[in-house]
Structures are given as C-alpha cells and as structure tokens.
C-alpha positions as CSV (number, residue, x, y, z in Angstrom):
1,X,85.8,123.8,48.6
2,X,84.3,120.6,49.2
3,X,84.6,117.7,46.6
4,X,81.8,115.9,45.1
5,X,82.6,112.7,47.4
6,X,82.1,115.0,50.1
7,X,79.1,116.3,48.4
8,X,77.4,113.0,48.0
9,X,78.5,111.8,51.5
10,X,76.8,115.1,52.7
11,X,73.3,113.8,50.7
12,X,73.6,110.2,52.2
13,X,73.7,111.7,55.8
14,X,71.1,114.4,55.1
15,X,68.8,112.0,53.0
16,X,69.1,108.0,54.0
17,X,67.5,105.9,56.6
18,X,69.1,105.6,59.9
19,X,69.8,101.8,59.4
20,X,71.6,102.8,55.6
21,X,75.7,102.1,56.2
22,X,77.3,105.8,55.3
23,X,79.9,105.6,53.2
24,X,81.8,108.4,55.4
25,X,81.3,105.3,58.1
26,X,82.9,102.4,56.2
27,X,85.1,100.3,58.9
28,X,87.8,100.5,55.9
29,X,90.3,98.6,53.9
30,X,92.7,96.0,55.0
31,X,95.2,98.2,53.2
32,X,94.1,102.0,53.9
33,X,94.4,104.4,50.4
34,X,93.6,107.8,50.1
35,X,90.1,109.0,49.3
36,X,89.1,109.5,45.6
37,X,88.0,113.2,45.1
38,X,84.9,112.0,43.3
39,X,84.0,108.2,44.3
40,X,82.6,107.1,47.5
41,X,84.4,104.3,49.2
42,X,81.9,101.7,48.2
43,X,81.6,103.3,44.5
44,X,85.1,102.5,44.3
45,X,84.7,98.9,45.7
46,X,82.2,98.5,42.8
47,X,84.0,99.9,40.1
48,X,86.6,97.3,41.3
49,X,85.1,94.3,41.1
50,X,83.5,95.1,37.6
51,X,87.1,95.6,36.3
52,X,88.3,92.5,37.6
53,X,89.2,89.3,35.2
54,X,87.2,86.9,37.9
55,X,84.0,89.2,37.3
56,X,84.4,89.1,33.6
57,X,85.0,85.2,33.8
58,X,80.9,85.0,34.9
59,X,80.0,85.4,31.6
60,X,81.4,81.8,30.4
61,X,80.2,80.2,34.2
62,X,76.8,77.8,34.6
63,X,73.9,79.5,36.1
64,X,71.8,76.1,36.2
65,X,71.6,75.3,32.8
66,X,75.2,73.2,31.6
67,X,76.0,74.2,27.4
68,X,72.5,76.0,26.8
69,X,71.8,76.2,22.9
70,X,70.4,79.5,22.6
71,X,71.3,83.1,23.4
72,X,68.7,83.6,26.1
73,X,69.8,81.3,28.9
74,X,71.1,83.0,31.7
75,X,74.9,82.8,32.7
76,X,76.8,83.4,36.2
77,X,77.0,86.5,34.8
78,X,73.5,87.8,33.7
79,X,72.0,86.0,37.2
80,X,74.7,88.8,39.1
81,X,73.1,91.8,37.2
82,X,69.8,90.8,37.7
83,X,70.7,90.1,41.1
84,X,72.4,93.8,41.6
85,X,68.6,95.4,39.9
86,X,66.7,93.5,42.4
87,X,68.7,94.3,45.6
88,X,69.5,98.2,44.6
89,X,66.0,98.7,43.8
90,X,65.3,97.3,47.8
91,X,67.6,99.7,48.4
92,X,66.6,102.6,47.0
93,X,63.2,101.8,48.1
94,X,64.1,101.7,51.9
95,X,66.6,104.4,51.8
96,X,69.8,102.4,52.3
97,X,73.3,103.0,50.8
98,X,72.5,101.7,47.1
99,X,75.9,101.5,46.6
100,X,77.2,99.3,48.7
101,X,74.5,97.0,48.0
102,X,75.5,97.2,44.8
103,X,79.0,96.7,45.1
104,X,77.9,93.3,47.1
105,X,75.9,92.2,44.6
106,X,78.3,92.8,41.7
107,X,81.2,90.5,43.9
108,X,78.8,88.0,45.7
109,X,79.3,85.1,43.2
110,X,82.7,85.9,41.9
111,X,84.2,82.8,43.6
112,X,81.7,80.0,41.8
113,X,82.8,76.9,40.2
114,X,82.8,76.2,36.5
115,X,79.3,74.2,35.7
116,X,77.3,75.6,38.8
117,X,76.8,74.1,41.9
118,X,77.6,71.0,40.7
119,X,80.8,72.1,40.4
120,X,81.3,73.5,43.7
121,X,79.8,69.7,45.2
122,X,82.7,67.9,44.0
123,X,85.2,70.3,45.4
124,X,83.4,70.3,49.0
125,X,83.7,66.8,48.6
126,X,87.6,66.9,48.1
127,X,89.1,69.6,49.6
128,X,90.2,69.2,53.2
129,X,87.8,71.6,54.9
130,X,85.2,71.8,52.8
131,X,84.2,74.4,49.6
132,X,82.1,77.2,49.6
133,X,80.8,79.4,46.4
134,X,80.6,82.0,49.0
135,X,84.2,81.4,51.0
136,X,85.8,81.5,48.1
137,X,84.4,84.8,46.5
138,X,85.8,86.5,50.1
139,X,89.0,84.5,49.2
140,X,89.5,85.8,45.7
141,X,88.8,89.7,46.5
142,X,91.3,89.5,49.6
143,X,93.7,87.0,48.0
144,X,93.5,85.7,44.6
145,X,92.5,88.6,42.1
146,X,95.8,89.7,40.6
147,X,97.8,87.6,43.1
148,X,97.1,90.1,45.5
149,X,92.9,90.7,45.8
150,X,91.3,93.9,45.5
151,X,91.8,95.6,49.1
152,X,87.8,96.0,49.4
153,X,86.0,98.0,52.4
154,X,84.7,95.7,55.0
155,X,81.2,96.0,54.5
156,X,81.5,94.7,51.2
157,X,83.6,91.7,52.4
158,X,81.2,91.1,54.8
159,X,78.4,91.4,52.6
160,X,79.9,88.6,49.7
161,X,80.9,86.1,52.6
162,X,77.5,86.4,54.2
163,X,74.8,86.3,51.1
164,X,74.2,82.9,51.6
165,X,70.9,82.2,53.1
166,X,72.2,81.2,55.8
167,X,74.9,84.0,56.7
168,X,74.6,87.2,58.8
169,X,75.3,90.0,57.1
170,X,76.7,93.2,59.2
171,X,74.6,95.8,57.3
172,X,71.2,95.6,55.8
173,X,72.7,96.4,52.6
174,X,74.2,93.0,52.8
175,X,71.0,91.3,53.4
176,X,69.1,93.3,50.3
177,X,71.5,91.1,48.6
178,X,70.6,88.1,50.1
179,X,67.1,88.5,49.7
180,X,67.9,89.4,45.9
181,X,69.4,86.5,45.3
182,X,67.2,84.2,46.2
183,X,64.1,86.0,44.9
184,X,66.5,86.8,41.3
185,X,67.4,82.7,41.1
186,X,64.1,81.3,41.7
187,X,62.2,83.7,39.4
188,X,64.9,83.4,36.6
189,X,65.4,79.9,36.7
190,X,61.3,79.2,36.4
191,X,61.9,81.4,33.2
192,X,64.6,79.3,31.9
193,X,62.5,76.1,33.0
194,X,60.0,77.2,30.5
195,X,61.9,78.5,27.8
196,X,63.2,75.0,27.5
197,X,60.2,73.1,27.9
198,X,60.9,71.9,31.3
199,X,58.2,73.6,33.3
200,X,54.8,75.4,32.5
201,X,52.9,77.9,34.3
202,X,50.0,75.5,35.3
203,X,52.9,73.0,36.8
204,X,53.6,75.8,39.7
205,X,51.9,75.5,43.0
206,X,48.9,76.9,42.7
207,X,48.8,78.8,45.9
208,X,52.3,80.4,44.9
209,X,50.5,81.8,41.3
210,X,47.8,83.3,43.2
211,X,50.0,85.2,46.0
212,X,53.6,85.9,44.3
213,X,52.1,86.3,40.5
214,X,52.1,84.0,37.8
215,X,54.6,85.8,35.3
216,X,58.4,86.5,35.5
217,X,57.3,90.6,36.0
218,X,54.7,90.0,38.5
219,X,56.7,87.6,41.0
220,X,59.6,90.4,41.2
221,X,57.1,92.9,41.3
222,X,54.9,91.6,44.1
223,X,58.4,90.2,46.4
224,X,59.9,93.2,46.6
225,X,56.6,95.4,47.1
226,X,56.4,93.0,50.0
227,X,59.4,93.1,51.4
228,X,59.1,97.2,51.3
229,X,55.8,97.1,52.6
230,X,57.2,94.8,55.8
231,X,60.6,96.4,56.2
232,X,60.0,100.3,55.3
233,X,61.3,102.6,58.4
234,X,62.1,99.0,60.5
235,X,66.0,97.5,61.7
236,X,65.7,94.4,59.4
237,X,64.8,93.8,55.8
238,X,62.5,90.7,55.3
239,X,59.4,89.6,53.5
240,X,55.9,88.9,55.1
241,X,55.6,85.3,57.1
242,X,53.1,84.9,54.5
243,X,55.0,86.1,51.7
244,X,57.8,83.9,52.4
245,X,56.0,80.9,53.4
246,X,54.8,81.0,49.8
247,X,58.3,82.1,48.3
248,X,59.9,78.8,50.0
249,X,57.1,76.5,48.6
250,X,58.1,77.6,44.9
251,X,62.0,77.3,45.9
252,X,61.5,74.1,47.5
253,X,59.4,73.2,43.9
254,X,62.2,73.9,41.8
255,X,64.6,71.9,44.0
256,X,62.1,69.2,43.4
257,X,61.2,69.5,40.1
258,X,64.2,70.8,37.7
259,X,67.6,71.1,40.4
260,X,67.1,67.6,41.1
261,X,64.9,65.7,38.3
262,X,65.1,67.4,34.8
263,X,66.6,66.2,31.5
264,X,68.7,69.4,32.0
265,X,70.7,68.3,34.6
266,X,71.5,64.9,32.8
267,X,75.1,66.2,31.9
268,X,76.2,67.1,35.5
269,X,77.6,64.0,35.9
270,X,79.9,64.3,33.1
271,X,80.8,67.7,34.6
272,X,81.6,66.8,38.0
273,X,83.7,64.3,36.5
274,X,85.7,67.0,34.5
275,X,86.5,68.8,38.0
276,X,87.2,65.7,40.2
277,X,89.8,64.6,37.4
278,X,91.1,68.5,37.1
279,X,91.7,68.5,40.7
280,X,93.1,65.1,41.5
281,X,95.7,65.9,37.9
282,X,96.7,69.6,39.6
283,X,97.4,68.2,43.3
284,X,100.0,65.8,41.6
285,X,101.3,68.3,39.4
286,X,101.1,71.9,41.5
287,X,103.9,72.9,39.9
288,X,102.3,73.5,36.5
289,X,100.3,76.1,38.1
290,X,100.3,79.6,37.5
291,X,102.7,81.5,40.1
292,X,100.1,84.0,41.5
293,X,98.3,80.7,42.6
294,X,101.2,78.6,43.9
295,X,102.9,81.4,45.4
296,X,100.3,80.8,48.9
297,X,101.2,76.8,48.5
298,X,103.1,76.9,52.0
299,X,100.3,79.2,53.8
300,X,97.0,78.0,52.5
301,X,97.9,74.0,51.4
302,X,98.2,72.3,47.7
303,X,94.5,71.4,47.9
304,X,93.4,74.5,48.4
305,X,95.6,75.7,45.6
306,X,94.5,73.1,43.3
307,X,90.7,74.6,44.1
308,X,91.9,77.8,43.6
309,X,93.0,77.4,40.1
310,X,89.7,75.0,39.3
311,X,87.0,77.9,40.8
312,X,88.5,80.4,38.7
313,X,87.7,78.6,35.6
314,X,85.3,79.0,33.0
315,X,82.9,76.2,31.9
316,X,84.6,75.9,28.4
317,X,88.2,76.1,29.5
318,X,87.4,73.7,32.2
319,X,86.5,71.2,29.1
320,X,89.3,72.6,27.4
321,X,92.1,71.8,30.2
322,X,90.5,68.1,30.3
323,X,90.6,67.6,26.6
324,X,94.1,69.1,26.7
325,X,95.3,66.8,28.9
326,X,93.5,63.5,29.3
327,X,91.6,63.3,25.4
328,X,94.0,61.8,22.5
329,X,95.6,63.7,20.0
330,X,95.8,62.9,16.3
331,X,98.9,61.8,15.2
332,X,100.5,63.3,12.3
C-alpha cells in the first residue's frame, strides 16, 4: 500500500514539467530524517519555516515604510505572502514543483534587519565581511533558529540564499521566487506610495502605465501573463526584453522617487542610529547575549554574533532594547 507522499510524488512525476524539481529528487538534508507518510519533503520544509519564531518575527519588521499609522501598510511579513502568491501562481502556471517554491518564498526574507534595508546598510557597514538580508536568512535556517536551524532540503537553501537579483538559483523554482519578489515589492510599494500621498498614478512613467497596467491588479496580472507567455515549455523562467525593460524603468522610478527622496524615509536616520549603537553596546558586552547566540562566539566571531542577535529583531524591540539601555529612567 502506498502512502499519500508516495501518491502525490507519483502525480508530480506523471503530471509536471521536465524542468519542475521532484520532490522524490530533492539532494536532501544536511541532517537525513525519515520520510513523513503524508508530506512531501519540501511540504515539510514549508510547514517548517511557517512554525518558526524568526518567521513569526516578520510581522513586527519594516517593509519600506518605518512606524506606519494605519493598518494597511505592508510589513516584512505581508510582502512574504504576497511574495509566496506571486511566485506559486508562476508555478503552477509553468508546471513546476509549487511547493518548493513556496517553501522558498515563505523563508527567503527570514534573515532581514529591523527597519528594512536601512537596517541591514549599517550592519554591512560594520561587520567584518560584510551583511546580507539574504546570507543571513541561509544562516538562520542552518544555524540560528532554535540554536540549531531547521535542517532544510537543499533546494530550498539554495533557493533563500540565491533570491537576490543577482544570485543563481539551482532550480527554477528558486528563480519563480526571484522574479516574485521583485515584481511583489515594486507593485506593493507603488500602492503604499499612494496610500500615503507620496505617489499618484499620473507621477508613473508613462510608457510603464501603458505596457505593465496602471493599477495594483493589472501590473501583477500583465508580469506574470508575461513571464508565462515567454517561459511556458522553455529551461528558464524570465519575462519579455520588452517586458522587463519596462519593469526596470518603474523599479529604477521608485529608487528615485520614494527609496531615496520621500518624507517617508525621513526617520531612517534615526533608525540606523538605533542599530549602529545596538551593535557597537553588544560587541562590548557579548556576554549579555542569549546562549543559543553566543554559543558559535569561537567559530563564527563576536561581530557576527552581535549581528546575529540585532537581525533577529523586531522593529519595536529594537527601540525597546535602545530605550532600555541608553534612554533615562525616572527616578523614584
């Protein structure tokens, strides 16, 4: 009698795309455990990282937008499910292994900085060897969650370390995410833009109205019809040259217009003063930290420790932890 893992492994051979990573074909775990009787291997990978304390952190974590008044802004969190939506539904539409890409997705951002890239600037700056958002989400599902990571398959490793523009990732699963991201940040964050007053329609390049769409719905809509129309039956998954020429004019808009140069941004400064002072107080005093962080002091460095404990925190308890310890007390 075969189980139902076996029975959906059965499906994905019999029914997805030749490029699709099979679940039955994962390269494995760091740690090898014995198959579930009902979960794939990448299903479990998911259902990991959704359990995890880092992934329920993203809730309280910048997306672009530092303190937001108002419930509709989005968070860390709400950026990694849309995120997810974009990149299974390239999935599903091509015929790859929708979960695996959805296990990526769900990880990719785990390892960001408290207030946003901002955030993640000033550690790059400080720590010996640099810091990356996406370095340090590989570094928290094979090190840091629990004190002892969360033994993930490879693919989904691979697919969190690379789903930076720039990376490679080993499956096309991992680049659905890659492409998701980008088209889920860009889109969202012209919503947010407007919701605040920051942008209007009529202030986006023209060109980029006419051939993406000129509403939230539309631009999601007409990338990934794109990139299905380009990529359906093919080795890669990518949008149109002329798709994407006009994708990186509105990216390279926003950097221009709010990343760089809005009144929303006005508070980063404060922010990335919060983490330099954090980090500079912890490398003095790495004792204070928690053991499951210090315990890797002699293998990975007291900087990197000290960045350890800073990525893992929220917005609100970074401001917490400063107000703790550097803001006066009344006296009684």
């Amino acid at each position: 009698m075969s189980t139902y893992r076996e029975i959906v492994e059965q499906r994905e051979r019999e029914q997805l795309s030749p490029y699709a990573k099979l679940s039955s074909e994962t390269l494995g775990r760091e740690k090898p455990i014995e198959p579930c009787p009902v979960r794939t291997e990448f299903v479990r990978d998911r259902d990991r990282i959704i359990h995890c304390k880092s992934f329920r952190r993203l809730k309280h974590k910048t997306q672009v937008f530092l303190s937001p008044v108002g419930d509709h802004y989005r968070t860390r969190l709400t950026h990694t499910l849309e995120v997810s939506q974009i990149a299974r539904t390239i999935a599903r539409g091509l015929c790859l292994n929708e979960d695996l890409t959805e296990a990526i997705a769900m990880g990719h951002d785990l390892g960001h900085t408290p207030f946003g890239h901002s955030g993640e600037n000033v550690l790059n700056k400080l720590v010996p060897g640099g810091f990356e958002h996406n370095v340090q989400s590989l570094r928290i599902v094979e090190k840091l969650e629990n004190g002892v990571g969360l033994n993930l398959t490879f693919e989904v490793r691979d697919g969190i370390l690379n789903h930076k523009k720039s990376g490679h990732p080993a499956t096309l699963e991992g680049v659905c995410v890659s492409l998701a991201d980008r088209v889920a940040y860009v889109n969202h964050d012209i919503d947010d833009a407007i919701r605040a007053g920051l942008l209007t329609n009529a202030m986006l390049p023209q060109s980029c109205i006419e051939t993406i769409g000129a509403t939230h719905g539309q631009r999601i809509n007409s990338l990934i019809l794109d990139i299905l129309s380009v990529s359906s039956g093919k080795p890669y998954v990518r949008m149109s040259d002329g798709m994407s020429a006009e994708f990186d004019k509105l990216r390279d808009f926003l950097f221009a217009h709010l990343y760089h140069n809005s009144t929303a941004k006005a508070e980063e400064g404060k922010a990335e003063g919060v983490v330099e002072t954090l980090y500079k107080y912890y490398l003095e005093h790495i004792e204070l930290l928690p053991e499951e962080f210090t315990k890797y002091i002699e293998e990975d460095g007291p900087e990197r420790i000290a960045a350890d404990y800073i990525a893992c925190m929220t917005d609100r308890y970074a401001v917490r932890e400063y107000e703790r310890l550097f803001v006066p007390k009344d006296w009684v």
